[in-house]
Residue, then its C-alpha position, 0 to 999 in steps of 0.5 A: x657616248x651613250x651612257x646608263x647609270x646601273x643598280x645591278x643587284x643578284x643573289x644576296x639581299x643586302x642589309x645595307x640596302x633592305x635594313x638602312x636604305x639611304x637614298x642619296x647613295x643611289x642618286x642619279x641611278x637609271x636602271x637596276x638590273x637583277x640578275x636573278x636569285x632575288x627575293x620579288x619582295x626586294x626587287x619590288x622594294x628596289x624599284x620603289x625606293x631608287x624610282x628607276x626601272x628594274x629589269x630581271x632575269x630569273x635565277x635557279x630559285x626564282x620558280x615563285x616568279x611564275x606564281x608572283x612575279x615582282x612587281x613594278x618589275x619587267x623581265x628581260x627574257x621576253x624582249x632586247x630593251x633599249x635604255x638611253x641608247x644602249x641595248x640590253x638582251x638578257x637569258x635566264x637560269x642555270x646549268x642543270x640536269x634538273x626539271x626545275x624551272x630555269x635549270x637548262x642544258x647547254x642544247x637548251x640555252x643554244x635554242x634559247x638563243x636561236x629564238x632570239x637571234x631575229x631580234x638581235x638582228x634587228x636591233x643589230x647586235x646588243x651593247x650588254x649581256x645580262x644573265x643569271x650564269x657566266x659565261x664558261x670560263x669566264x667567272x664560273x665555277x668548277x663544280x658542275x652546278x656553277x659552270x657557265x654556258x659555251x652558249x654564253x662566251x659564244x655570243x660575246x664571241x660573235x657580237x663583242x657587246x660592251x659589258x655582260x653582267x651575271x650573278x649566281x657565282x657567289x664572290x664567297x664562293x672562293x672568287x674575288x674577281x667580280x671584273x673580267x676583261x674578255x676582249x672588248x666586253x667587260x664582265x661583272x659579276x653583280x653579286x650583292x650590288x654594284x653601281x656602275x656607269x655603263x658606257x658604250x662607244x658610239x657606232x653606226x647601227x644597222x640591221x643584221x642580216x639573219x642568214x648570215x648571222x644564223x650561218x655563222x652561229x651554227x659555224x662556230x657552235x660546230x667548231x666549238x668557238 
């Protein structure tokens, strides 16, 4: 079973981490994976005291990453990266009226993904989801601001990835859920961070075909699936 020791970090720089880093807490770790709302400062620091590679994707306030992005860090919006076997497709920002940089509508999130959907077909399909919001329903919150993407619970709906994980829904924000089973795909929201072993059952991978996949997106964005 294809497995992957995860750092995953988001939206509050931790002290314990920042002030009192102790290297053999993070012993064996394979990846770190932010989901935005991070200082590039951290990120940078993260990645050069845990040497793991850490992929990104970029919260609502993570407008200075245009100007300086972390470095040693790799976004996960520009392509699917493959770790140990197991695939990560990530999508950035929040839902927001806002011109800001990575604030989105849901017609904008649903292009988003329209543009990636040939390289999820030939990677056939992705094992986690990584994104700055939640899903909707799924960990979000009520306000208009911290409401997830049907665009989101869309994709776990059609391609059923083992884990998604996501920030910007602060644990203090009320919730005290950071694990959601949503059918085959675990949900955790990295608020703060967490380690956590990643494992993927083993199947047989192939190649989707983009009409069909593309034929069936369109049919449940129409029926609201």
């Amino acid at each position: 079973m294809p497995s992957v020791k995860a750092l995953v970090v988001a939206d509050q720089e931790n002290a314990y981490i920042w002030d009192h880093f102790d290297k053999s807490a993070f012993a064996g770790v394979d990846v770190i994976i932010s989901c935005g709302d991070l200082k590039a400062s951290y990120l940078s620091f993260l990645t050069t005291m845990v040497a793991a590679p850490l992929y990104y994707v970029h919260g609502n306030h993570d407008a200075s990453y245009l100007h300086k992005p972390p470095e040693g860090c790799e976004s996960l919006d520009n392509e699917i990266v493959e770790i140990n076997g197991i695939r990560f497709l990530g999508f950035s920002g929040c839902k927001s009226l806002s011109p800001k940089p990575f604030h989105y509508t849901e017609k904008d999130v649903n292009r988003q993904i329209i543009k990636r959907m040939p390289q999820i077909c030939l990677y056939g399909g992705f094992d986690v989801l990584v994104t700055h919001t939640p899903a909707a329903g799924l960990g979000d919150g009520e306000d208009s601001f911290h409401q997830g993407f049907s665009a989101y619970r869309m994709l776990l709906n059609q391609f059923a990835p083992a884990y998604h994980l996501h920030g910007h829904q602060h644990l203090n924000y009320g919730s005290n859920k950071y694990m959601i089973q949503y059918g085959a795909t675990t949900i955790i929201n990295g608020f703060g961070y967490r380690i956590i072993d990643l494992q993927v059952p083993v199947v047989k991978r192939k190649r989707l075909s983009y009409i069909k996949t593309r034929y069936d997106w369109g049919r449940n964005n129409a029926a609201g699936i």
